[in-house]
NULOGU-742134 format. One record per atom (N, C-alpha, C): residue in one letter; y, z, x. Coordinates in pm, whole numbers, plus 50000, padded with zeros to 5 digits. Atoms other than C-alpha are relative to their C-alpha. Layout:
<pts>
AYZX/...
</pts>
This chain:
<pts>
X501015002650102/X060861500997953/X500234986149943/X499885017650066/X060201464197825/X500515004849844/X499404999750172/X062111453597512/X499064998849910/X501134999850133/X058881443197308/X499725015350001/X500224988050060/X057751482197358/X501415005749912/X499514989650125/X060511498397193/X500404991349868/X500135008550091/X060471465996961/X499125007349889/X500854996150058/X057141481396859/X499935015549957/X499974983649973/X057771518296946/X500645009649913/X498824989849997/X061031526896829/X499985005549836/X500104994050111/X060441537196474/X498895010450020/X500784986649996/X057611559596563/X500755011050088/X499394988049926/X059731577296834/X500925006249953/X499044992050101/X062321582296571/X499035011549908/X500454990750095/X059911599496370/X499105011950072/X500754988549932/X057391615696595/X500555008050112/X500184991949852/X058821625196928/X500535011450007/X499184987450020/X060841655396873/X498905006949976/X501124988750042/X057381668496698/X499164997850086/X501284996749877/X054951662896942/X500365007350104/X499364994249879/X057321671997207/X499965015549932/X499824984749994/X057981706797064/X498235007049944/X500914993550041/X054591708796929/X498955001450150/X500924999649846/X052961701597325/X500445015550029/X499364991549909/X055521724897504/X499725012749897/X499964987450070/X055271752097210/X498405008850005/X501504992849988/X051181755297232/X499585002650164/X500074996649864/X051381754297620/X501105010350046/X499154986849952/X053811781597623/X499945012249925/X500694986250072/X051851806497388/X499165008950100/X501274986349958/X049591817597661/X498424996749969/X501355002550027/X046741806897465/X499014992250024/X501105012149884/X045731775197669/X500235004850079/X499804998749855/X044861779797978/X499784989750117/X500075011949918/X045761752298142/X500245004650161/X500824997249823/X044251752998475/X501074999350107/X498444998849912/X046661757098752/X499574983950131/X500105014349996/X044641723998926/X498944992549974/X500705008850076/X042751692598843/X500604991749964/X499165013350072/X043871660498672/X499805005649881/X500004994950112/X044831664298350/X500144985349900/X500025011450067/X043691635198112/X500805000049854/X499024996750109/X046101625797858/X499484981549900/X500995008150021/X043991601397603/X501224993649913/X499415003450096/X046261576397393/X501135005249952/X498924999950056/X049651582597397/X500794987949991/X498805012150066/X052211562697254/X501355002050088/X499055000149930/X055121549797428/X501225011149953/X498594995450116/X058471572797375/X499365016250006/X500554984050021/X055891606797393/X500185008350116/X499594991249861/X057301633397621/X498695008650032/X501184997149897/X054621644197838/X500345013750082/X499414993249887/X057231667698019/X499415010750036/X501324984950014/X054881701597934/X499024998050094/X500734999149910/X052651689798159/X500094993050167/X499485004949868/X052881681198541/X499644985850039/X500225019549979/X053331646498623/X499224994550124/X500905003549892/X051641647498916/X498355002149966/X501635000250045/X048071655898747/X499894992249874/X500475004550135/X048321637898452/X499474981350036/X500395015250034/X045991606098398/X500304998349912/X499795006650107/X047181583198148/X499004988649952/X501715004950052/X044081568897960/X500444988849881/X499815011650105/X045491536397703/X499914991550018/X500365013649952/X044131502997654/X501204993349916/X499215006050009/X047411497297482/X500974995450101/X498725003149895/X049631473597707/X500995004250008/X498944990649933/X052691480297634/X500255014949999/X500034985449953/X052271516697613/X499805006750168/X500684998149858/X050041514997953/X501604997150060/X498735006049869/X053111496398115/X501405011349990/X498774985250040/X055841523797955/X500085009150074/X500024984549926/X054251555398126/X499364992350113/X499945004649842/X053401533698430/X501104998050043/X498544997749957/X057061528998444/X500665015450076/X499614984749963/X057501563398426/X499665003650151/X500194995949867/X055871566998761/X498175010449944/X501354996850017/X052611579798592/X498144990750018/X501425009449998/X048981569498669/X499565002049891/X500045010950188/X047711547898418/X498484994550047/X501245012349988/X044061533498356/X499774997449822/X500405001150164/X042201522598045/X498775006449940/X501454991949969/X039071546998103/X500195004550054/X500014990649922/X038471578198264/X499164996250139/X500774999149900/X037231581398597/X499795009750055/X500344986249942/X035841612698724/X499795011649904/X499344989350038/X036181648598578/X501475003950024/X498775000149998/X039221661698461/X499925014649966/X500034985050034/X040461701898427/X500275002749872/X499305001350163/X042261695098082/X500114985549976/X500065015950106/X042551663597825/X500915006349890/X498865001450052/X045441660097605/X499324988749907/X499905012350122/X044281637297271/X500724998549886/X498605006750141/X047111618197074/X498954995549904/X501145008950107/X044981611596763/X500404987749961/X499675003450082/X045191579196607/X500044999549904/X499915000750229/X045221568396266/X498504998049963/X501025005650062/X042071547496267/X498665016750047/X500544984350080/X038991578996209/X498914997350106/X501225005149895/X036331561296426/X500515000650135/X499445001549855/X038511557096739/X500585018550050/X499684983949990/X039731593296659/X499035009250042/X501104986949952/X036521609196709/X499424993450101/X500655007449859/X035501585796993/X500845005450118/X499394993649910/X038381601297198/X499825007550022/X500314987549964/X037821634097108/X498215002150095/X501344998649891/X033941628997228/X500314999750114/X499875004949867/X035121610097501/X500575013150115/X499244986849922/X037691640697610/X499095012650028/X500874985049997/X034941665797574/X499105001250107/X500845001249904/X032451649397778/X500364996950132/X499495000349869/X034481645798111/X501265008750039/X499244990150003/X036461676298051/X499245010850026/X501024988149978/X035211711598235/X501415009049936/X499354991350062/X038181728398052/X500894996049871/X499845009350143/X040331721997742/X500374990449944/X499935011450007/X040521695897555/X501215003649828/X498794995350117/X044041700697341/X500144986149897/X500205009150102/X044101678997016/X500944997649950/X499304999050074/X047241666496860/X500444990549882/X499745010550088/X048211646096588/X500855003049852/X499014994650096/X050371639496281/X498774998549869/X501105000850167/X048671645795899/X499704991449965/X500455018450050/X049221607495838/X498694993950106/X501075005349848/X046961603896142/X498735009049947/X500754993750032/X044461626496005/X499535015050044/X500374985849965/X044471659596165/X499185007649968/X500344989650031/X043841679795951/X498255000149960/X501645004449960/X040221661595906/X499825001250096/X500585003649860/X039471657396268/X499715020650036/X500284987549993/X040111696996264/X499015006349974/X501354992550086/X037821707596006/X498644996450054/X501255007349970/X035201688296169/X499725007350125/X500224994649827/X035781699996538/X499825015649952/X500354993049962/X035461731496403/X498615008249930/X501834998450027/X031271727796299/X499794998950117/X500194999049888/X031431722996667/X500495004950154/X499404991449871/X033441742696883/X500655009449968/X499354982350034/X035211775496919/X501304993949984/X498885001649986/X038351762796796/X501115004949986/X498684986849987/X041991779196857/X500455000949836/X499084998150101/X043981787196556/X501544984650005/X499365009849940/X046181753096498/X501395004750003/X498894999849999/X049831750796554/X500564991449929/X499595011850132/X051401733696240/X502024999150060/X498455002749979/X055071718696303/X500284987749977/X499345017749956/X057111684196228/X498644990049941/X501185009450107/X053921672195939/X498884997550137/X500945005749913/X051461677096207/X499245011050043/X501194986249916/X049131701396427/X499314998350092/X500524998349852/X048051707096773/X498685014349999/X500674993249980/X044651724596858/X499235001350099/X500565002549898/X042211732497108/X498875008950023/X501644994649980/X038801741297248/X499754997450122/X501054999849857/X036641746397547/X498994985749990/X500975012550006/X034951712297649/X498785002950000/X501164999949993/X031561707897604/X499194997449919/X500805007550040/X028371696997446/X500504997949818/X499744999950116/X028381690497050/X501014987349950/X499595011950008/X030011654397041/X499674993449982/X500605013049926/X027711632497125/X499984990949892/X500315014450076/X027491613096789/X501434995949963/X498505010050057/X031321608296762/X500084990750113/X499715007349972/X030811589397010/X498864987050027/X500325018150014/X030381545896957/X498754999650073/X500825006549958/X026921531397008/X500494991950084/X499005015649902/X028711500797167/X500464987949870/X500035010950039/X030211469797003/X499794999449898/X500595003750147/X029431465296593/X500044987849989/X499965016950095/X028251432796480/X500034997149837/X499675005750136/X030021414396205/X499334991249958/X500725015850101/X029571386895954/X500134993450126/X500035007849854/X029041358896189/X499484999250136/X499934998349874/X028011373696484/X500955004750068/X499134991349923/X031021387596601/X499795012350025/X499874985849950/X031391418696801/X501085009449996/X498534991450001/X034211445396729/X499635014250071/X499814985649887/X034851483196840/X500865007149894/X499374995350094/X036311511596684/X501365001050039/X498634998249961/X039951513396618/X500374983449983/X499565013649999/X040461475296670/X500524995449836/X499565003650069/X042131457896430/X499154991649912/X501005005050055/X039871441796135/X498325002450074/X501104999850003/X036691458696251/X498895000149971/X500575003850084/X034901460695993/X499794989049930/X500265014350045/X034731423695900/X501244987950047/X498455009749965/X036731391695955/X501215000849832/X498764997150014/X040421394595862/X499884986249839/X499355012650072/X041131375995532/X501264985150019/X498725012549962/X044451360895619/X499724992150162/X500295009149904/X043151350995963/X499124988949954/X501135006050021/X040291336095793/X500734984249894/X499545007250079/X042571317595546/X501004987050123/X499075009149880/X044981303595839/X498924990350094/X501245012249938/X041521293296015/X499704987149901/X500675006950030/X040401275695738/X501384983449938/X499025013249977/X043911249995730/X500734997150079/X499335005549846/X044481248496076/X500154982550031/X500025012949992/X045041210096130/X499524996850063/X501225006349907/X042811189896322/X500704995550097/X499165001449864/X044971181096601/X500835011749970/X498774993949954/X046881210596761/X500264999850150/X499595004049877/X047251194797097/X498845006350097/X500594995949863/X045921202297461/X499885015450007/X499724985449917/X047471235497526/X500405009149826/X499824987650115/X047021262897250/X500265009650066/X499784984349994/X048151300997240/X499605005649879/X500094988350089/X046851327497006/X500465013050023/X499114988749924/X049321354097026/X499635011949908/X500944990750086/X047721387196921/X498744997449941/X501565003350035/X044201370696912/X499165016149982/X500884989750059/X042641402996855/X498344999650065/X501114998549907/X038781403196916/X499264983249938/X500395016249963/X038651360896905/X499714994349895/X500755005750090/X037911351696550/X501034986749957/X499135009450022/X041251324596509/X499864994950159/X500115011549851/X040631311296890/X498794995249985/X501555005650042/X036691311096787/X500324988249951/X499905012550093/X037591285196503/X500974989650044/X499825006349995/X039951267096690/X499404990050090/X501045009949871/X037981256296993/X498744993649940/X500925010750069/X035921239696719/X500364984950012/X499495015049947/X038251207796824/X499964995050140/X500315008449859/X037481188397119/X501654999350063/X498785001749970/X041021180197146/X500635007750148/X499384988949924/X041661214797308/X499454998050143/X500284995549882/X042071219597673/X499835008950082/X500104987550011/X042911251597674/X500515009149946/X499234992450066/X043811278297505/X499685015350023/X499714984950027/X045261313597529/X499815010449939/X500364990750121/X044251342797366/X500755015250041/X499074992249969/X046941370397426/X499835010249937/X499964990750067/X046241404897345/X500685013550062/X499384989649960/X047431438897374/X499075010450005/X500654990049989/X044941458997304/X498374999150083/X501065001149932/X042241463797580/X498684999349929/X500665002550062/X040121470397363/X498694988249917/X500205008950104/X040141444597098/X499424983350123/X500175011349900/X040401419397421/X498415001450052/X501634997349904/X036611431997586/X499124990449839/X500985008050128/X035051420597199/X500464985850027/X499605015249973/X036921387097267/X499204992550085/X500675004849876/X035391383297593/X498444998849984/X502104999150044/X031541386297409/X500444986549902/X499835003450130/X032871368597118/X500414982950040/X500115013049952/X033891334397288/X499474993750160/X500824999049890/X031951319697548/X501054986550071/X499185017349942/X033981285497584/X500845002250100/X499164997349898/X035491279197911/X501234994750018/X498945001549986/X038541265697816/X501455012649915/X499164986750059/X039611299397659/X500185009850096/X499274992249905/X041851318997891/X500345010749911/X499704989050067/X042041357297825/X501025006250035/X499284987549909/X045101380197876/X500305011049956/X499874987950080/X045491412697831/X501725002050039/X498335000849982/X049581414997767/X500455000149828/X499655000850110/X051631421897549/X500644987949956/X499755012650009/X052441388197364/X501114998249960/X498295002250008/X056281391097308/X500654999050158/X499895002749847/X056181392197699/X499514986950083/X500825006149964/X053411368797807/X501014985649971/X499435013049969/X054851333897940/X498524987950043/X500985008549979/X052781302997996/X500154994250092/X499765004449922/X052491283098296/X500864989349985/X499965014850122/X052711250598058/X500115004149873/X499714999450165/X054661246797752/X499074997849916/X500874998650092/X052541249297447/X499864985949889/X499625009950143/X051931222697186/X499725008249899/X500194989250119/X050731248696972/X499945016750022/X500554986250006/X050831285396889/X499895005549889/X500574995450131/X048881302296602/X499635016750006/X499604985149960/X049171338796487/X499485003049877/X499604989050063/X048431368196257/X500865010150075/X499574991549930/X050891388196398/X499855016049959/X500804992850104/X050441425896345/X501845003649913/X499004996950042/X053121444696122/X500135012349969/X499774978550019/X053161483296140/X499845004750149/X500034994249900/X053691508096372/X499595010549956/X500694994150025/X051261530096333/X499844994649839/X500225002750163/X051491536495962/X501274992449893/X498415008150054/X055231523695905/X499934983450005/X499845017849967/X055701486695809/X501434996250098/X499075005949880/X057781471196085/X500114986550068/X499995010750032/X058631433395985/X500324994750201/X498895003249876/X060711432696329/X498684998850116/X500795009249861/X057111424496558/X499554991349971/X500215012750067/X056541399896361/X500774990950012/X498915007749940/X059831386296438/X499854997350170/X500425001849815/X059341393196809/X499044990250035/X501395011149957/X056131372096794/X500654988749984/X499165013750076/X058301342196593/X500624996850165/X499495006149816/X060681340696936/X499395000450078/X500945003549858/X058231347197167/X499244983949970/X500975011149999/X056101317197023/X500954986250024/X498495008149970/X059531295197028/X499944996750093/X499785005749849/X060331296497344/X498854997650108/X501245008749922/X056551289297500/X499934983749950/X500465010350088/X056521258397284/X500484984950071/X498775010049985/X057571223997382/X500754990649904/X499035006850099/X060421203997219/X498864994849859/X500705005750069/X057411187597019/X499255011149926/X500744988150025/X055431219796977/X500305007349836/X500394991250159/X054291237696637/X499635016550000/X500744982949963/X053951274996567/X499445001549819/X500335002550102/X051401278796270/X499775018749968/X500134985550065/X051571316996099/X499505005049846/X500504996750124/X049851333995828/X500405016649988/X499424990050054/X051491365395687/X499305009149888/X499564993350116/X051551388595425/X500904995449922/X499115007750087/X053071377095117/X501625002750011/X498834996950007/X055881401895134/X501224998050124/X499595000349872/X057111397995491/X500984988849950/X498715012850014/X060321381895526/X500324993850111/X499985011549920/X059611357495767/X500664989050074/X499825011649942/X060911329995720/X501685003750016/X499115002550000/X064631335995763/X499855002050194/X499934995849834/X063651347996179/X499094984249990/X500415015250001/X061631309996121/X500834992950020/X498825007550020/X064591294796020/X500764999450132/X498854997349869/X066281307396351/X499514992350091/X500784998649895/X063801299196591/X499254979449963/X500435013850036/X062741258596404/X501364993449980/X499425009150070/X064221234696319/X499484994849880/X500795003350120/X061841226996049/X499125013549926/X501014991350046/X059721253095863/X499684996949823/X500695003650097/X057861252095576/X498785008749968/X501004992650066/X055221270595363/X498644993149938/X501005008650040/X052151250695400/X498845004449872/X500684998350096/X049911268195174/X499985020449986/X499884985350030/X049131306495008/X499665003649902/X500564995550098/X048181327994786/X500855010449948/X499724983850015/X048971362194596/X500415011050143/X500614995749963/X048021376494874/X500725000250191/X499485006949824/X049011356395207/X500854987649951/X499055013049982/X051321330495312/X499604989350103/X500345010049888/X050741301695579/X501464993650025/X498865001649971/X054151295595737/X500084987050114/X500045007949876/X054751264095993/X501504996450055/X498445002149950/X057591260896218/X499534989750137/X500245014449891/X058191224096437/X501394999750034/X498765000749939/X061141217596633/X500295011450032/X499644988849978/X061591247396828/X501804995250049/X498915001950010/X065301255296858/X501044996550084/X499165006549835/X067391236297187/X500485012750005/X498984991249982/X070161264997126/X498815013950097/X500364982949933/X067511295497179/X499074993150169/X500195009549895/X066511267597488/X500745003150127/
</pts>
């Protein structure tokens, strides 16, 4: 398993995996699913670190447009896409947090499922809503409560159709987002603040590491300067709105996780909101991961320009990784962090 996933991972697997794991294997060994003896068995949005073992590894599709998750249980030796393809006998949905993407799965699982479609998630994730709801529309089991959470399940079929996404929402601006993505509902303040004192020269070769769905690569390819620039994301997702959202052809897309992602050509610049939770836990430490990853793309001359959260403690993984840093501007609210002279030693 790559080091950025359990960078990102490893506080949720401390907290969740023991409960999902006994809460899978405990509702598939009541008897009361009847999980089909064959078929693929779609398993929608799990998180890296989630034992799967309850079900047979040889039928299970793995359905996440998160990278490094996708790349985790592709390790494993499991097939991996970012969309279903076909019918499936059973569906397995990890809820997330966000409420829109939550009921877009469950649609999604219902409508290419001819048998059940098992539901699990923790209370912070919303369960126990997504429950009450699924059951104005389906015959649903009795849940299984364990480990602040609850697993349930139902017979696939019609009665979905409006949880699931028109396509695409347009923002202020013209932008296009999706549910679940990160700032979908409008542009991001602190990105918006870091856009608006980006410096007018940041060289040839930019990176936006965790560009999201394009609104800090939008505003920088407002300079001629640029030759090209990177827009590094992780979430499939958030990356497809990117791909509507800038048209310019010197913006290169990748879908990767950006504590991994290397450049052909050193960087003169790289500019970030990085994110900082895992799931619902704050977790300063990928925020750090982003700091060295942007380091070592950079060249000797190269700048990494960051906008934070006020509280984030930043700059001392800055300090490591510059030779210079500094707190160009901020608020209450946000910070704007700049680090020049990346560091020979981490060289």
């Amino acid at each position: 398993m790559p080091a950025s996933t359990s960078i990102r991972c490893n506080a949720l697997w401390k907290k969740n995996n023991l409960a999902e794991k006994s809460r899978l294997t405990i509702a598939l060994g009541t008897g009361d699913v009847d999980l089909p003896e064959v078929g693929r068995i779609a398993v929608f949005g799990p998180r890296a670190g989630m034992d799967l073992s309850a079900l047979p590894r040889e039928r299970v599709h793995v359905l996440t447009g998160f990278k490094p998750d996708h790349d985790a249980f592709g390790g494993l030796g499991f097939e991996c896409d970012v969309a279903p393809e076909g019918r499936y006998s059973a569906a397995l949905v990890c809820l997330p947090r966000a409420k829109a993407l939550a009921r877009a799965l469950v649609a999604q699982a219902a409508s290419v499922t001819d048998g059940p479609v098992i539901v699990d998630g923790a209370k912070t994730d919303g369960v126990e809503s997504v429950l009450k709801d699924c059951r104005k529309r389906a015959d649903v089991s009795a849940p299984l409560s364990k480990a602040h959470g609850k697993i349930f399940w139902f017979t696939a079929g019609p009665g979905f159709e409006d949880w699931a996404p028109d396509g695409p929402a347009e923002i202020e601006g013209g932008f296009l987002t999706a549910p679940g993505v990160f700032s979908a509902d409008g542009i991001d303040p602190a990105s918006e603040l870091l856009a608006a004192h980006l410096p007018t020269k940041l060289g040839a070769r930019v990176a936006d590491l965790g560009g999201g769905w394009g609104y800090l690569s939008a505003r920088a390819l407002d300079r001629d300067s640029i030759e090209e620039l990177h827009l590094v994301e992780a979430d499939h997702a958030a990356l497809a709105c990117a791909r509507r959202n800038i048209a310019d052809p010197r913006a290169q897309l990748h879908w990767e996780d950006a504590t991994r992602w290397k450049p052909e050509t050193a960087l003169d610049t790289v500019i970030m909101n990085p994110p900082f939770h895992t799931e619902r836990t704050a977790d300063p430490s990928i925020g750090r991961a982003f700091i060295a990853a942007a380091a070592d793309m950079l060249k000797p001359s190269g700048q990494l320009w960051l906008v934070a959260n006020r509280h984030l403690p930043y700059e001392a993984a800055m300090a490591g990784c510059f030779g210079q840093v500094e707190e160009v501007t901020g608020n209450n609210r946000f910070k704007i962090l700049r680090g020049a002279r990346p560091s020979r030693k981490r060289r």
